[in-house]
C-alpha positions in Angstrom: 0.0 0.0 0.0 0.7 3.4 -0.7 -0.5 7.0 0.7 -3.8 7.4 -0.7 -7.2 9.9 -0.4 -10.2 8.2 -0.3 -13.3 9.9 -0.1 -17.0 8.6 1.1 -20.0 10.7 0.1 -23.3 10.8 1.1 -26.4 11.5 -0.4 -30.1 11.6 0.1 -31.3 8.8 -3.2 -34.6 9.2 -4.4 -36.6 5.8 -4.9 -36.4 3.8 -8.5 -34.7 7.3 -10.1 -31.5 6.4 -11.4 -30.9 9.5 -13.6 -31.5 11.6 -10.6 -29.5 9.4 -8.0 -26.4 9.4 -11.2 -26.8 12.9 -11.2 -26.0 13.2 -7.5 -23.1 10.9 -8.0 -21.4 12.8 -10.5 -21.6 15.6 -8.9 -20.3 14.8 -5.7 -17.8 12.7 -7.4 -16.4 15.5 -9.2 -16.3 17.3 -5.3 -14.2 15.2 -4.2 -12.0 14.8 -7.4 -11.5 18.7 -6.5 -10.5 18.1 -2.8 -7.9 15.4 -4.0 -9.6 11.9 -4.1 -7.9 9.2 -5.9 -11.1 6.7 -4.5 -15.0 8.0 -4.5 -17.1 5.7 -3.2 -21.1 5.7 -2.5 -23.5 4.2 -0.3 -25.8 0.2 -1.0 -28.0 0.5 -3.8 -27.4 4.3 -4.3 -28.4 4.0 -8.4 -31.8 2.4 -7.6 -32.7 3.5 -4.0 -33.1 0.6 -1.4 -35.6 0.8 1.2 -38.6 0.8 -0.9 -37.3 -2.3 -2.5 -38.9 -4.2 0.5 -42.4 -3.5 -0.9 -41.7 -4.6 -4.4 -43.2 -8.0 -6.2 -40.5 -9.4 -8.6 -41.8 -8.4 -11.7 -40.7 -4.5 -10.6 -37.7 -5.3 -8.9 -36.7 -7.5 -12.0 -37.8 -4.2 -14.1 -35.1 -2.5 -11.9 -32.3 -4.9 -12.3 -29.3 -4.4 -15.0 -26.8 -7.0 -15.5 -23.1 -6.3 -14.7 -21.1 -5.2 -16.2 -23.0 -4.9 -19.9 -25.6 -3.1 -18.3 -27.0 0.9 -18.9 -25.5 1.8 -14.7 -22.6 0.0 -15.1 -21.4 1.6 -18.2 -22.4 4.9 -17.3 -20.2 4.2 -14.2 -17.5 3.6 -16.3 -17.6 6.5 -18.0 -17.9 8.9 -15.4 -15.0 6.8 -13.9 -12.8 7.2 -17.2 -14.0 11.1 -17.1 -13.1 11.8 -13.6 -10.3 10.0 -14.0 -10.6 7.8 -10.6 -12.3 4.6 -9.6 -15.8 4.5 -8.5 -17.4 2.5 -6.2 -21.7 2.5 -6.2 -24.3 -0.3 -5.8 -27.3 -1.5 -8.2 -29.5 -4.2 -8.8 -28.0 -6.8 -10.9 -29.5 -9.6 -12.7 -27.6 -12.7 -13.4 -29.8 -15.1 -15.8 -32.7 -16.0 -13.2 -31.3 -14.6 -9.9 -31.0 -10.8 -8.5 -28.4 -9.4 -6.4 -27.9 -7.0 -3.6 -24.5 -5.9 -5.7 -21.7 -3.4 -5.3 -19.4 -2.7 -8.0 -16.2 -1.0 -8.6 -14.7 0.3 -11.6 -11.7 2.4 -12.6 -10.5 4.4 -15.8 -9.3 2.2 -18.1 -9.8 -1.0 -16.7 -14.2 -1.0 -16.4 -14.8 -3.1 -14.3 -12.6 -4.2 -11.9 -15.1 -6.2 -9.1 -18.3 -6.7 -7.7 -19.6 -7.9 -4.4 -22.9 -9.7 -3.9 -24.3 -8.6 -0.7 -23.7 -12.3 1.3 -26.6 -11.8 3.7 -29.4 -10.3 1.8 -32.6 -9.7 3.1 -34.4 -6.7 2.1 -36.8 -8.3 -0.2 -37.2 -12.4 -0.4 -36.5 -12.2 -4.2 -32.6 -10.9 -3.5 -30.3 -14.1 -3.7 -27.1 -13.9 -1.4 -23.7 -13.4 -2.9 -21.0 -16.4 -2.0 -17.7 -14.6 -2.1 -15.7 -12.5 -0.4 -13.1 -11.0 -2.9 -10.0 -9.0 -2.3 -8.8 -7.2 -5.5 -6.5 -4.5 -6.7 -7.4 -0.6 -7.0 -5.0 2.2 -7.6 -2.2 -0.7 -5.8 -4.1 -0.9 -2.7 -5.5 -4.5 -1.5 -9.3 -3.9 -1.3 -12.5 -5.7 -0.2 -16.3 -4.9 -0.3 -18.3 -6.1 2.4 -22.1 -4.3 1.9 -24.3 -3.1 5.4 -25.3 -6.3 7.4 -22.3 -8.1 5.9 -20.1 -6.4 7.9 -22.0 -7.5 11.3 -20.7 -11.0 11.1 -16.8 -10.5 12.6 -15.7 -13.4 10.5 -16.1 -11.7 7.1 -13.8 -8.8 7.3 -11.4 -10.9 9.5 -11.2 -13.6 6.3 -10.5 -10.3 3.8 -7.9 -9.0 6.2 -5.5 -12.4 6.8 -6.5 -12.6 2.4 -4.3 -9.5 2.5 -7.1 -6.7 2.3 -5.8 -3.1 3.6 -8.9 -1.2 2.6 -12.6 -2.4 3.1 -15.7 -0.6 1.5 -18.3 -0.6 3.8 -21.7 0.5 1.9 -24.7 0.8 4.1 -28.6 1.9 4.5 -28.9 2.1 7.9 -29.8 3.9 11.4 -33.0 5.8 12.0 -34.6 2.4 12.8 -36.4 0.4 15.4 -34.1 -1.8 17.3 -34.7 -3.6 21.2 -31.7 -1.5 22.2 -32.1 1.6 24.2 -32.3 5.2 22.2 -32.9 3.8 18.9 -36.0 4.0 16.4 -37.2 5.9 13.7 -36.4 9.8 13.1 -39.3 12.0 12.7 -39.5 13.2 9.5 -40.6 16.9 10.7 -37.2 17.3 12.0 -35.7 16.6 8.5 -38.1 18.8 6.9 -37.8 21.4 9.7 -33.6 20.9 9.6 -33.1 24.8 7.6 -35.1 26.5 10.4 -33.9 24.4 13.9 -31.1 22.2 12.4 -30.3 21.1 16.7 -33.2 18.6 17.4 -32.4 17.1 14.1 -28.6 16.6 14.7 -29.2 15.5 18.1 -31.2 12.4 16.7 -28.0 11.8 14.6 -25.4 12.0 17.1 -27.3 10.0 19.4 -27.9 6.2 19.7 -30.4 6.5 16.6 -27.3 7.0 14.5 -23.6 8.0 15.6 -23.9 6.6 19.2 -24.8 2.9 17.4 -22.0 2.9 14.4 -19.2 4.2 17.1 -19.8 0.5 19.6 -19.1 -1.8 16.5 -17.8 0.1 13.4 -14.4 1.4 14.8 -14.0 -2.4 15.7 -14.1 -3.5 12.6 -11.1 -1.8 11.3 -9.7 -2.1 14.7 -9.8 -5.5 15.0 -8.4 -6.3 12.1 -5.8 -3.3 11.1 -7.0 -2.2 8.2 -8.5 1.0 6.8 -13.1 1.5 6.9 -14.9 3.5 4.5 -18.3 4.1 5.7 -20.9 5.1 4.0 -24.6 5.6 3.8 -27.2 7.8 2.8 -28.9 11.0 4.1 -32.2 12.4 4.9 -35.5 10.3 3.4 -35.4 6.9 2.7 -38.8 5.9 1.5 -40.2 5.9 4.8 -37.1 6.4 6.7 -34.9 9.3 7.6 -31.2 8.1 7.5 -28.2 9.8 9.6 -25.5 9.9 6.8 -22.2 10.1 8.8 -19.9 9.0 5.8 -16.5 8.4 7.1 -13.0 7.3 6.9 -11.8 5.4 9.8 -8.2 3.8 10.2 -6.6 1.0 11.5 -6.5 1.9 15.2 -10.3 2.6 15.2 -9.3 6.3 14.8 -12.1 8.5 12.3 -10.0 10.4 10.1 -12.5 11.4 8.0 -16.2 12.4 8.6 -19.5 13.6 7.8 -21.8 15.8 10.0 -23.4 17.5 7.2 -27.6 17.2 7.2 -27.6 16.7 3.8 -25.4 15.5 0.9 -21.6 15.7 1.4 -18.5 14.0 0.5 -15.1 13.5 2.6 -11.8 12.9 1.9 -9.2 10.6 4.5 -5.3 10.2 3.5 -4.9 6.4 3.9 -1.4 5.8 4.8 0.3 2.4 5.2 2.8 2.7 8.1 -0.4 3.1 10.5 -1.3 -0.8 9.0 2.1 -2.0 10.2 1.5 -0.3 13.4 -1.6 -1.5 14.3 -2.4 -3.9 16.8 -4.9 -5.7 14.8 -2.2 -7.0 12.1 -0.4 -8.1 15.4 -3.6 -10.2 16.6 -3.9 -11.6 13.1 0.0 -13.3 13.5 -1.3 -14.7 17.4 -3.8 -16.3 16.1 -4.5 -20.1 16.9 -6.5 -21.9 14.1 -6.5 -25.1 16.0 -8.4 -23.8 18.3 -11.2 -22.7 15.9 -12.5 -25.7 14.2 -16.0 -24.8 15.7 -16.2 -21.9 12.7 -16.0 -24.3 10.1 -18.2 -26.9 11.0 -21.2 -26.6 8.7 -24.9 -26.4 10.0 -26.5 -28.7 11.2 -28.6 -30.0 8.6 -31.7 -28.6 7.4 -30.8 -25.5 8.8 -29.8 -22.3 6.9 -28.2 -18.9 7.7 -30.5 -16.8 9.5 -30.5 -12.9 9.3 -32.5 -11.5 11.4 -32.2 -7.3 11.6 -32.9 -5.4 15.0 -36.3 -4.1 13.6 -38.0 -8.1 13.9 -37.1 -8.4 16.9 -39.2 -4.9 17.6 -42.0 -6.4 15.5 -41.5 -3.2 12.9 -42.4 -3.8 9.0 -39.3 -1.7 8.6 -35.5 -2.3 6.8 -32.3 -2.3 9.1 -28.7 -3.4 9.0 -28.7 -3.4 13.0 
């Protein structure tokens, strides 16, 4: 790895409009182009919009779907990426022959496509199949990986990209501003969003607090922690269908440190310098070399049979009709 600016944006999508949501993406892409990003990346479904997918039979969610990388999104990706002159990160809904996927591509000028993650644990609508790899590629000569919202919840996924030699993990989300049976969370009222111009404190309080901030700062520091490698967070803004999400885009490093971050109430786009001596540094690439596999033979052992993987988001356990990575 090399020193390297990589910039997480955030933006507030507007259901099933892709030129509109494209338009937003260029235009904070070519923001962060300006304040020195070599990296841009956006937030889980950001082309299509992603709550409101809950709601949808197949026929329109499969009228929504593109494939990768031949489709309309994908290419127009590429051209912005080719334009700018930087990789770009941003989620869609692909189809692959009969299946559709939560997916998250990445692309870069001159090369198109360069990888695409399947969300692994999918669950926003039951016609989303879940990915089955975990990927580490090249991108401007840093090791990265893609792990998308409730992927990330699950400790073993980014430990397996880390000791596979990622240094950088993309971490797109739709999240926050959702029931959960912790304590402080729920939904946001949307008169504070509307109301955000005129008494913009009641509003941020809700997003510093345990509805959004307060819950990403007790796990997603960890993540990077953990493992000594560098987080880029990121997640939308303001309405979500019927949602209000907290944004916070953010940059985080491998001691758990945010060196990078979002506390706009509205779109926005940062920029963190990635540097590789803090990797070296970190305790978490120490853990990784005191690790003792014989120990863990319990994480391999299949399920039992019959039984599949479960994911079950905060918001059933609350009885909510609502979407959550939580």
């Amino acid at each position: 790895m090399h020193d390297i600016r990589i910039a997480a944006a955030q933006f507030e999508a507007r259901d099933a409009d892709k030129d509109y949501n494209f338009g937003r993406i260029e235009e904070l892409a070519q923001r962060a182009v300006k304040q020195g990003a070599e990296i841009v990346s956006f937030h889980e479904c950001c082309i299509p919009g992603y709550t409101f997918l809950e709601d949808l039979t197949r026929g329109r969610l499969e009228a929504l779907a593109e494939s990768v990388p031949d489709g309309p999104s994908t290419r127009r990706l590429v051209e912005l990426s080719d334009r700018l002159d930087v990789p770009l990160l941003a989620g869609l809904i692909e189809r692959d022959g009969p299946k559709l996927y939560n997916t998250y591509v990445a692309v870069a000028p001159r090369r198109g496509l360069v990888a695409r993650h399947r969300k692994i644990h999918a669950f926003v609508s039951e016609h989303l199949s879940g990915g089955d790899q975990l990927e580490v590629f090249e991108l401007c000569g840093v090791r990265c990986g893609i792990l998308i919202c409730y992927d990330n919840n699950l400790v073993e996924n980014p430990r397996i990209m880390a000791l596979n030699g990622a240094e950088v993990i993309f971490a797109p989300h739709v999240t926050c501003g959702l029931p959960s049976p912790m304590p402080g969370r729920g939904k946001i009222d949307k008169r504070l969003w509307d109301n955000r111009q005129r008494d913009p404190v009641p509003l941020r309080l809700q997003f510093e607090g345990p509805k959004g901030r307060g819950w990403l700062m007790r796990w997603l520091p960890t993540r990077a922690y953990e493992n000594g490698l560098y987080y880029v967070f990121t997640n939308p803004v303001g309405v979500d269908h019927d949602t209000i999400k907290t944004g916070g885009a953010m940059v985080i490093d491998p001691f758990g440190e945010i060196i990078a971050e979002s506390r706009a109430l509205g779109d926005d786009v940062v920029v963190g310098l990635c540097t590789p001596e803090k990797i070296d540094l970190s305790g978490g690439r120490r853990y990784l070399k005191a690790r003792r596999p014989e120990l863990y033979a319990k994480l391999s052992e299949p399920l039992p049979e019959g039984q599949k993987p479960e994911v079950n988001p905060g918001w059933r356990s609350t009885g909510s009709a609502q979407t959550s990575d939580s």
